[in-house]
C-alpha positions as CSV (number, residue, x, y, z in Angstrom):
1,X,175.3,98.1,85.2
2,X,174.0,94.7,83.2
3,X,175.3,92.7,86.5
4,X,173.0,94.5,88.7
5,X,169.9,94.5,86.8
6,X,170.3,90.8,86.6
7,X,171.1,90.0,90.5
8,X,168.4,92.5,91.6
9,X,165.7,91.7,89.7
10,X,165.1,88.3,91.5
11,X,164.4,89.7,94.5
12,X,162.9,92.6,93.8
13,X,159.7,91.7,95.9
14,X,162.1,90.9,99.4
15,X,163.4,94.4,98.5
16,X,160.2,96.2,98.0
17,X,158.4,94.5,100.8
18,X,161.4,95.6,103.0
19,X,161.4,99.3,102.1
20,X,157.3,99.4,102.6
21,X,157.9,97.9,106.3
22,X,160.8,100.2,107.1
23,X,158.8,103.6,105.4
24,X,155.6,102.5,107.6
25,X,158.3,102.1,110.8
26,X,159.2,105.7,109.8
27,X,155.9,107.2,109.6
28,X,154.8,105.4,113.0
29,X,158.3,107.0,114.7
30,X,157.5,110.3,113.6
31,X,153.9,110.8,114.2
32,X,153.5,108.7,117.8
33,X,155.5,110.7,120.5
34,X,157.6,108.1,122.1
35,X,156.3,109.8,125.4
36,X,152.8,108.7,125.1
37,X,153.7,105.1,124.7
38,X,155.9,105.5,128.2
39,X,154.1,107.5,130.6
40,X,150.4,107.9,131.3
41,X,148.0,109.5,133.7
42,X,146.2,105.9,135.1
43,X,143.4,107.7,136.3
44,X,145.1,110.9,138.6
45,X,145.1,113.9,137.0
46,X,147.5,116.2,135.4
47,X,149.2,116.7,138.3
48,X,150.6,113.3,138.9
49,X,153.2,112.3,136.6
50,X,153.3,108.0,135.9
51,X,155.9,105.9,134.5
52,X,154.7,102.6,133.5
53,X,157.0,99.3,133.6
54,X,156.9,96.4,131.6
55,X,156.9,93.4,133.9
56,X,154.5,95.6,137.1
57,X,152.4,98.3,137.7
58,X,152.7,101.6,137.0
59,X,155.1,104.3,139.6
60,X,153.1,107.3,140.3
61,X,154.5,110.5,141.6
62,X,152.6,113.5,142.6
63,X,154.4,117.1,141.0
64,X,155.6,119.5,143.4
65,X,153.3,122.6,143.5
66,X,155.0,126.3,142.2
């Protein structure tokens, strides 16, 4: 147990910096649904269902009526 007190406790900033960006990745994975960040409504309404795409515009695609 000496050994790794001594070889951790150099970089013990590197290591808590780490786990600080990888719990606020967490937290930002849980609470923004994934599905926001992909699709959106670009103006039509709730009928129309968008898919954006990174390099062009958005494809729009109007939902069947029941």
């Amino acid at each position: 147990m000496d050994w790794l007190r001594w070889h951790i406790w150099p970089h013990r900033a590197v290591i808590f910096t780490a786990l600080i960006v990888a719990a606020g990745f967490a937290v930002l994975w849980t609470v923004l649904p994934s599905d926001r960040l992909l699709r959106s409504n670009n103006g039509f309404g709730p009928d129309w269902e968008c898919t954006s795409h990174a390099m062009s515009e958005p494809t729009c695609i109007k939902k069947m009526q029941h």
